[in-house]
N, C-alpha and C positions, 0 to 999 in steps of 0.2 A: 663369165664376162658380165659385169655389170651397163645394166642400161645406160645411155644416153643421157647427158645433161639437155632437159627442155629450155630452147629459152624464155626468159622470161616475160614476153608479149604471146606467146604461146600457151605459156602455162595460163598468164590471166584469163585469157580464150578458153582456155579447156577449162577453167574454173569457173568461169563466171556464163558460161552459155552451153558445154558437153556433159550433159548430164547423167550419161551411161554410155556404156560400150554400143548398145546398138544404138543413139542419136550419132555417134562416129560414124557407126559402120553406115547408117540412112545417109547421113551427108554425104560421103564418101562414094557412096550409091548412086544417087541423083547428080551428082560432081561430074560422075563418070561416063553418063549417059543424060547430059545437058538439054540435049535437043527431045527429050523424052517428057511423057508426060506419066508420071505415077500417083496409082489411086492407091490407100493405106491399104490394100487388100495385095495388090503387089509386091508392094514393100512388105508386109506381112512374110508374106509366100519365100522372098528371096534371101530375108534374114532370120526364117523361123522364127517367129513370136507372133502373139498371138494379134488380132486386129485394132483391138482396144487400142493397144499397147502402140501397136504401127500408127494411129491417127494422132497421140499424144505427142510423139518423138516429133510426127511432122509438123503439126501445129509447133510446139516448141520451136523448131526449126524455123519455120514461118518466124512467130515471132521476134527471133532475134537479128532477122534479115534474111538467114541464108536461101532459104526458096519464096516461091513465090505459087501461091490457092486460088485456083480458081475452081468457083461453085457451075457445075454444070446439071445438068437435069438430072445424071445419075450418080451424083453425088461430087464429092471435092476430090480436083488434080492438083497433083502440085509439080512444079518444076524447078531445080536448081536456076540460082539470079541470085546473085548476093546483089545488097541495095548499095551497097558500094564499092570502089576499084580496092580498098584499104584492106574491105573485110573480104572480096574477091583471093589479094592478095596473100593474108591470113590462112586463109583454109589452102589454098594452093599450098604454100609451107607448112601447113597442120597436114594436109596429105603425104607430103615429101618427108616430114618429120615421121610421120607412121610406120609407111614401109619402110623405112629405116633403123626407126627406134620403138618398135611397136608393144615391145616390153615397159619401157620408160612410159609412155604415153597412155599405155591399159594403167599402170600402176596407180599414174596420175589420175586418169579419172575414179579409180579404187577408191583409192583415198580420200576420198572426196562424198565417195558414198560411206567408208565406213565411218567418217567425222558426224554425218548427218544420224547414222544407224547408233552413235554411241550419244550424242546430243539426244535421242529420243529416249533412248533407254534412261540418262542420267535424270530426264522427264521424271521416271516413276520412282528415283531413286527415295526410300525414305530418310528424311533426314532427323535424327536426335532434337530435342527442342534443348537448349542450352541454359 
């Protein structure tokens, strides 16, 4: 059975803001558990990777609304809040689309990285002078 057609305000979503499978699965995380406050060492813990990796996805996250940082003495919490009812809206259907189409949707962000992983390589490509 072939994946799910994404549509197309979804895919630009996963294009332009899901940068990997675990920034999915972190939003999807914090989505889940709203009223919660997670430190990247948490989020570490419950999607296996490593810590580095857990403050990157969040920040990212931060960044393009979907949580929100707060710096406390023992370091940075964050908590799901999208900064608006649109991008609220968004993720609510990018969740609903997942557990649904979760093939479709990994694919999509796949893709996405190996466009990026052939872009670097075609970097060292050497090319003939003409």
């Amino acid at each position: 059975m072939s994946p799910l057609p994404v549509p197309d305000d979804l895919r630009r979503f996963i294009l332009s803001s899901i940068a990997s499978v675990p920034h999915l699965e972190a939003l999807l995380l914090l989505r889940a558990a709203s009223e919660k406050d997670w430190d990247n060492d948490a989020v570490a813990r419950r999607l296996y990777i490593p810590n580095r990796i857990a403050r990157k996805v969040l920040d990212d996250l931060t960044a393009i609304g979907a949580l929100h940082a707060t710096e406390l003495a023992q370091g940075v919490c964050y908590r799901y809040g999208p900064n608006s009812n649109e991008l609220g809206q968004l993720i609510d259907r990018l969740a609903a689309a997942y557990s649904t189409n979760l093939v479709g949707i990994t694919r999509l962000i796949h893709s996405q990285l190996d466009r990026h992983a052939q872009q670097f390589a075609d970097a060292f490509t050497w090319k003939k002078d003409t």
